[in-house]
ZAZAPA-857836 format. One record per residue (C-alpha): residue number from 0; residue in one letter; x, y, z. Coordinates in nm, 4 decimals, padded with zeros to 6 digits. Layout:
BEGIN
- nuvex  paza  east  north  up
- NUM  a  X  Y  Z
...
//
This chain:
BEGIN
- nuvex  paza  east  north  up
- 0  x  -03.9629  03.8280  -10.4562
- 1  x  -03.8547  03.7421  -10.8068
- 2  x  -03.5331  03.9024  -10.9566
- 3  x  -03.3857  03.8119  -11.3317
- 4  x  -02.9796  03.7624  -11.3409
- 5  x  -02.8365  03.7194  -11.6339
- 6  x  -02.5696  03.3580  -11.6197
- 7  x  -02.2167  03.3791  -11.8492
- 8  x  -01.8938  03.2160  -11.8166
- 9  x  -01.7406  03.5053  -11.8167
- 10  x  -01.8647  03.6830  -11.4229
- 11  x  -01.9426  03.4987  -11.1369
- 12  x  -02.3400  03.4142  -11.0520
- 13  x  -02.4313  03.7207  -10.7769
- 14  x  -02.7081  03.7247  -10.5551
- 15  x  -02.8738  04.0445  -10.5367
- 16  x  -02.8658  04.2592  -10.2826
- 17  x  -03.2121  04.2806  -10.2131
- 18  x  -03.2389  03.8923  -10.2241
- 19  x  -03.0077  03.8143  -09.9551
- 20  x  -03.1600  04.0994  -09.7264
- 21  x  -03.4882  03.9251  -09.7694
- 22  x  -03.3482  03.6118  -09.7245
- 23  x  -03.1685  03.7832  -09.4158
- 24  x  -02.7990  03.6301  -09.4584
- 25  x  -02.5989  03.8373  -09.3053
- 26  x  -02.2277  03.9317  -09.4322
- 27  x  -01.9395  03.6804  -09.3655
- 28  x  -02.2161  03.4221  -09.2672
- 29  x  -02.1074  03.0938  -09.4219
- 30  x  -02.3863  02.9578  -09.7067
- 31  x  -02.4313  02.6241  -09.8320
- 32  x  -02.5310  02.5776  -10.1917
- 33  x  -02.7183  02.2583  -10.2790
- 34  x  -02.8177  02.1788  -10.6493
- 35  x  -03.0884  01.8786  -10.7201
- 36  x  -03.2769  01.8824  -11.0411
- 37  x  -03.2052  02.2188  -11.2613
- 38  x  -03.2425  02.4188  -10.8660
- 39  x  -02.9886  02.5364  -10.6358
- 40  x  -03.1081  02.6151  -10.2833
- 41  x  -02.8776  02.8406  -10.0785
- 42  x  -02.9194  02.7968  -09.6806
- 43  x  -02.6820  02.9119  -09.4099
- 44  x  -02.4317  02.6496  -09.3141
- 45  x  -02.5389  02.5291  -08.9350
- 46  x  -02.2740  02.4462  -08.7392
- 47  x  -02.1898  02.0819  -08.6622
- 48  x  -02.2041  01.8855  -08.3635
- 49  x  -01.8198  01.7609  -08.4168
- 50  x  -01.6760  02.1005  -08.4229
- 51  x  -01.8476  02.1988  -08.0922
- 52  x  -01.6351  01.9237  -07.8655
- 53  x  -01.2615  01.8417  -07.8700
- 54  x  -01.1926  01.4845  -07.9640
- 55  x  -01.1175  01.4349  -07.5744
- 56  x  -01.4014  01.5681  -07.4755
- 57  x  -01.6166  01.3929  -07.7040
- 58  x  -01.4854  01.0585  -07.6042
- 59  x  -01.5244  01.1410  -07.2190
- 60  x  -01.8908  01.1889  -07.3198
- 61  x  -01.9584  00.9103  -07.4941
- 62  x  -01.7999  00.6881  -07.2277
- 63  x  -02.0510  00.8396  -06.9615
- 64  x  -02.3281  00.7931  -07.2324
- 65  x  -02.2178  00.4390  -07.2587
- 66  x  -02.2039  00.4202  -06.8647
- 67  x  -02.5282  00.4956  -06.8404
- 68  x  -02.7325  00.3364  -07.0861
- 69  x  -02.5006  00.0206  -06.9177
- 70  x  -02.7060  00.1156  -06.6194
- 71  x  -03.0292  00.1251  -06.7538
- 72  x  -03.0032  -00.1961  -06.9243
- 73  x  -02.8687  -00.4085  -06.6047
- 74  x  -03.1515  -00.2523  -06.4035
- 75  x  -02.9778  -00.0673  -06.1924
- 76  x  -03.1217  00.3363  -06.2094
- 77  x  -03.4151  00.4612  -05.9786
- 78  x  -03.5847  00.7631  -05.9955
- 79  x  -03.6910  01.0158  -05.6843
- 80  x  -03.9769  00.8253  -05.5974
- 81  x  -03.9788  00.4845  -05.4640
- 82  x  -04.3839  00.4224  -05.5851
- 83  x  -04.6099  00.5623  -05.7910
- 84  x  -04.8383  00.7114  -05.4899
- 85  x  -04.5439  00.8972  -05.4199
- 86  x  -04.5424  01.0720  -05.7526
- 87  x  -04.8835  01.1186  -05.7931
- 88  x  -04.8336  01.2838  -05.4199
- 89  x  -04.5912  01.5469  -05.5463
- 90  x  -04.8011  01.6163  -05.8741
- 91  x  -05.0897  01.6951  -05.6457
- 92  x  -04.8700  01.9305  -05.4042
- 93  x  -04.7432  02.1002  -05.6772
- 94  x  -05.0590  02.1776  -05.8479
- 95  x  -05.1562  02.3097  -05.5219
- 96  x  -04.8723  02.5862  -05.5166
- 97  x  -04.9485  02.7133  -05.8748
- 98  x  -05.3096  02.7569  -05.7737
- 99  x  -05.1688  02.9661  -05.4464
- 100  x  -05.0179  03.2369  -05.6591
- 101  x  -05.2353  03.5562  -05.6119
- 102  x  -05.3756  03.7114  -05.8969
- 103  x  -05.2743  04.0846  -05.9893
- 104  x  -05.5458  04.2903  -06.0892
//
């Protein structure tokens, strides 16, 4: 879709109506405006990672995070199986119950 504003100092640049339905923003959705060689892209803001914890909790994470990868480095994590038979084992009994299921016809 292609639609011709005119640009003055004088009113404020507006995005058609039609353009922002097709671009589906919705109204009171926050838009950020990015302008790089003679184009401005408009894209909805996403939300950031930082505003989704408190600084508490965010620490408390990254100690645990910190915790673990402590872990993994000294050697000491294990998975649920002690051997690799033992996997392979409870691929194969899986497998078995999704070929169980009946089929519906």
């Amino acid at each position: 879709m292609t639609v011709a504003v005119r640009n003055n100092s004088r009113a404020p640049l507006v995005v058609p109506a039609a353009v922002r339905r097709q671009a589906r923003f919705k109204s009171g959705q926050e838009l950020e405006f990015r302008a790089s060689g003679g184009v401005i892209t408009i894209v909805p803001k996403l939300p950031s990672a930082d505003d989704e914890y408190t600084p508490e909790q965010r620490k408390a994470i990254d100690a645990r995070l910190a915790e673990g990868l402590a872990d993994i480095k000294a050697g000491r994590i294990r998975g649920p199986f002690s051997t690799h038979q033992e996997f392979i084992a409870s691929l194969r009994k899986e497998a078995r119950k999704l070929n169980r299921k009946p089929v519906k016809r």
